[in-house]
C-alpha positions as CSV (number, residue, x, y, z in Angstrom):
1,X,119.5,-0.8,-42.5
2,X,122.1,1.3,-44.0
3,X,124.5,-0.4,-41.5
4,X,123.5,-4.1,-42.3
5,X,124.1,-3.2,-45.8
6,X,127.4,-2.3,-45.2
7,X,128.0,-5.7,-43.9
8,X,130.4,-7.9,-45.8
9,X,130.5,-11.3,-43.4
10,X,128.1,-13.8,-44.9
11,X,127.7,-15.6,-40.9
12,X,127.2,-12.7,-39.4
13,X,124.6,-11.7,-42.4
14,X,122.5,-15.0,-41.8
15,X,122.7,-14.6,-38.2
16,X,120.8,-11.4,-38.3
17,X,118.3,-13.3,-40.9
18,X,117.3,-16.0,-38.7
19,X,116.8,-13.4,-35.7
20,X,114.8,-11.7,-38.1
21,X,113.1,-14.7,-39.4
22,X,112.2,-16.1,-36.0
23,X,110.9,-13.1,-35.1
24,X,108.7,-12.8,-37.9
25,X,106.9,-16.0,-37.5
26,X,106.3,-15.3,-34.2
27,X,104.0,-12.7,-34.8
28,X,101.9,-14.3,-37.1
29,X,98.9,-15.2,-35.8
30,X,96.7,-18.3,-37.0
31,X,92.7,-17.9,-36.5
32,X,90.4,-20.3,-36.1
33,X,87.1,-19.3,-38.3
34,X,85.2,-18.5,-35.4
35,X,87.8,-15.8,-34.2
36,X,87.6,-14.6,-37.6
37,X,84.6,-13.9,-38.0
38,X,84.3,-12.4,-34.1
39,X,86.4,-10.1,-35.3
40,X,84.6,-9.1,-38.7
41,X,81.1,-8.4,-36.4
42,X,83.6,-6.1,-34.1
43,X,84.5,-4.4,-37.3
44,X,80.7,-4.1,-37.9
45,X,80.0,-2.8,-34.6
46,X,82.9,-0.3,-34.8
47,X,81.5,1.2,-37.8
48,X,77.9,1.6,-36.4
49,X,79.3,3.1,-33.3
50,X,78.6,0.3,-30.9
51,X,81.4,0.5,-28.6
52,X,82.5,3.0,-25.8
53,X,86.1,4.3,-25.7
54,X,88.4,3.3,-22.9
55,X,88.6,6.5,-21.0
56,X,84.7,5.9,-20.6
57,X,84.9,2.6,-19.8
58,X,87.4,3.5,-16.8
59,X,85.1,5.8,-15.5
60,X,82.1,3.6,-15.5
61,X,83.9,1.1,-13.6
62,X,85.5,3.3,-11.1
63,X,82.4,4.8,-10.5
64,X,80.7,1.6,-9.7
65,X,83.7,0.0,-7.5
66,X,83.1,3.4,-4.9
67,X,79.4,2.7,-5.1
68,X,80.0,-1.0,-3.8
């Protein structure tokens, strides 16, 4: 940042902007109201404990891929 700031060429300045700006608007992320509220009843689920961490997860599924 301090370096950019630094920066005295107007081109170069607006050439970093639209790498930032097209980077930005890449990430964003549109939902559709079904995915939205998907995610709302994860966040539910979350907070009552209805999920099993990763590590877990890993575990079960190794376990039953050697038992097949």
């Amino acid at each position: 940042m301090d370096r950019i700031n630094e920066l005295d060429d107007e081109s170069f300045l607006k050439a970093i902007k639209t790498i930032l700006d097209s980077k930005s608007q890449s990430q964003i992320l549109l939902l559709t109201k079904e995915e939205r509220k998907e995610i709302t009843e994860s966040k539910k689920q979350i907070e009552q404990g209805l999920f099993i961490e990763q590590t877990e997860m890993d575990k079960q599924f190794n376990k039953w891929l050697n038992a097949r």
